[in-house]
N, C-alpha and C positions, 0 to 999 in steps of 0.2 A: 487354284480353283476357289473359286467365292463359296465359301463354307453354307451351310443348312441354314447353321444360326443367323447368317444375316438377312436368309427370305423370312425366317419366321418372327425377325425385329419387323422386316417390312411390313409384315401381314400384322402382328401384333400394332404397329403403328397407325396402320388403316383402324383397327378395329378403336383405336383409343381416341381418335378424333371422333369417329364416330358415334363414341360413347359420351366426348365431351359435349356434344352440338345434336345431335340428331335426336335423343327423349324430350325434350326440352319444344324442339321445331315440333315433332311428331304430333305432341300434345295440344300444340298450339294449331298444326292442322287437325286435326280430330273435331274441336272446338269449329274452325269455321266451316270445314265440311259437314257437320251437322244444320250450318247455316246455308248451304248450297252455295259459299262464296265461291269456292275451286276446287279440282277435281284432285286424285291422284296422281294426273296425268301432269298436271302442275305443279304440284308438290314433289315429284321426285325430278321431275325437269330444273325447277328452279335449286334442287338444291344440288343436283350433280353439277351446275353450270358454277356455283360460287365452290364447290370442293377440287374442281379438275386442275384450275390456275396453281393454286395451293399445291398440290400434289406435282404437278410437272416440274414446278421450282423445286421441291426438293430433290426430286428425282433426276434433272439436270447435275443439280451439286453432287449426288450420289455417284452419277455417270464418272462424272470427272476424276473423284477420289480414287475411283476404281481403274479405272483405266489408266491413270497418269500416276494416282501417289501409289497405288498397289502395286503397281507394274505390272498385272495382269496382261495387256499389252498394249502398248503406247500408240492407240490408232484411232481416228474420228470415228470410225467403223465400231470399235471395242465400245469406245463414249457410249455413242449413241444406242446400244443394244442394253449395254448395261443400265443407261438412262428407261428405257424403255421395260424393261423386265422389272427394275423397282417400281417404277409407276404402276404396270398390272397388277405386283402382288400388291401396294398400297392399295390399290382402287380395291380388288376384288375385296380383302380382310376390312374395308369398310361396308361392302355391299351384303359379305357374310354377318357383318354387326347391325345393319338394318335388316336383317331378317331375323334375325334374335330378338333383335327388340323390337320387332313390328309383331313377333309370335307371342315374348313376353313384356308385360312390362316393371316387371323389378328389374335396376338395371342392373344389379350383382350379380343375378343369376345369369342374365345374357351375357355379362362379360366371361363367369366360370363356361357358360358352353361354346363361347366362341374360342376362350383358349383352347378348351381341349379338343376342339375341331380342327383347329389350329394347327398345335401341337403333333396330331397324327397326322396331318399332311403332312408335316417337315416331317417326321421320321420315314416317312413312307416316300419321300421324293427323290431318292433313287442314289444317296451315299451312307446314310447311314445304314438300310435295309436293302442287300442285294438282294435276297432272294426270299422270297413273298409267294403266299398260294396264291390261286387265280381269283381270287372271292375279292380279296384286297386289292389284285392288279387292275382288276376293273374297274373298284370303285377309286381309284388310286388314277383314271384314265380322268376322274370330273374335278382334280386337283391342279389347280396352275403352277402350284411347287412345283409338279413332276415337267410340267412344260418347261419350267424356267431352266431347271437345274441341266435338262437336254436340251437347252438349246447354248445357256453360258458356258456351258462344258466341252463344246468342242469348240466352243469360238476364242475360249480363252487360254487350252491345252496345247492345241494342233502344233502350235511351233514354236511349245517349250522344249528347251533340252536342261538335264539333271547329271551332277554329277553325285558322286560319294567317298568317304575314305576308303584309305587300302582295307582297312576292317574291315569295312561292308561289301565288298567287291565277291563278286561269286568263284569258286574256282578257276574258272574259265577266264577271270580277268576281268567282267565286265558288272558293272550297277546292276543292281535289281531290275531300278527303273532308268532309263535313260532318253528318254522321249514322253513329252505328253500326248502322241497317239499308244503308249502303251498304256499309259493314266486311263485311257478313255478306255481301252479294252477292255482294263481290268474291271471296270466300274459297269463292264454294257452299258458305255454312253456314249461309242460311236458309232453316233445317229444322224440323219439330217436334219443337222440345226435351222436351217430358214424354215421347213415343218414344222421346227418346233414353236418358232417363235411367231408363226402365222397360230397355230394351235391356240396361244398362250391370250394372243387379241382376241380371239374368239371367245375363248372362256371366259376374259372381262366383261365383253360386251354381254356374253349369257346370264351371270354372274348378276348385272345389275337388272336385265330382265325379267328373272328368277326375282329377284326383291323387290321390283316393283310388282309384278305380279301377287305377291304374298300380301303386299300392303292393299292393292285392287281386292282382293278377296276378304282380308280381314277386316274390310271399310263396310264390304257390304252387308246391307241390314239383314239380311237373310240369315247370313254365317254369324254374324256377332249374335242375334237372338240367339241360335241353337247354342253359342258358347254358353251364354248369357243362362240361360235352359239347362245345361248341361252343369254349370256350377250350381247353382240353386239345389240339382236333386243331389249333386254329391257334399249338400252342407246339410242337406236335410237324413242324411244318411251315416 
């Protein structure tokens, strides 16, 4: 089973590119948008269209590793899911770091919140934390970790077999575990995986939505005065 830690390199990965390339653009749109050269609507179009090339190639090489050197399982099928679920978390962990740094702009600070936003997805995406109150499972439902981890988990379990030593063997003769639909049981992750992995597109595509929208808002003159407003009485205070 593809561990926690490798969605939350993904996501961390997204958010680091992000961090390399995106304050840098941002500032430089801010500048001509004051000039009425081009809108938001340009700016986050042009720059999803030069990050997506970028992203797919590594997510390709991801696929492959996984599926073929991991032996996860050896099928175009495994590739191509695995390819597909690093891309969303890379995309999304860039779309959560344009929302940081389009709300702040020091960029230390947006990278500390994007970890630990980070961070608590992966704990919360459904191996490391079985069982969660409903307050967290909710908000636990707008996390693509949780998609991803349901939908690689029965695609890459269903038709493992396990064995153990004589030590480990129960009374009865038999492993603990000896199949990956017990893996899945155990973990409540068998689920439907094509659900899942339609779910998972969905919340990228939200994902960068959700950030443009923040940037459309925080462009606007209206909302940056009242910011604008709002810091002035809390320095005068």
């Amino acid at each position: 089973m593809v561990s926690c830690d490798a969605r939350l390199i993904w996501a961390i990965s997204g958010m680091l590119q992000n961090v390399a390339i995106y304050p840098s653009e941002r500032d430089v749109f801010y500048r001509e948008e004051a000039d009425n050269c081009y809108s938001a609507e340009t700016f986050i179009l042009q720059y999803t269209t030069l990050e997506v090339p970028f992203e797919i190639v590594s997510s390709l090489a991801f696929g492959a590793i996984t599926a073929y050197a991991a032996n996860l399982e050896r099928t175009v099928k495994m590739f191509f899911i695995s390819a597909f679920n690093c891309f969303c978390i890379i995309n999304c962990g860039e779309s959560v770091g344009i929302m940081f740094c389009t709300f702040f702009s020091h960029v230390g600070f947006s990278v500390n919140l994007t970890s630990v936003v980070l961070s608590i997805s992966t704990i919360l995406g459904g191996i490391m934390s079985l069982n969660i109150n409903d307050v967290l499972q909710a908000l636990n439902h707008l996390s693509p970790i949780k998609y991803s981890v349901a939908n690689l988990a029965p695609y890459s379990m269903r038709n493992q077999h396990f064995t153990c030593t004589d030590a480990q063997r129960l009374p009865d003769g038999r492993c603990p575990v000896e199949t990956g639909q017990q893996v899945l049981q155990l973990y409540n992750l068998d689920k439907d995986a094509a659900m899942n992995v339609m779910a998972l597109g969905i919340c990228t595509i939200a994902y960068r939505i959700v950030a443009y929208a923040l940037l459309k808002v925080m462009r606007s003159h209206g909302v940056m005065e009242k910011v604008r407003d709002l810091g002035r009485r809390l320095k005068r205070k």
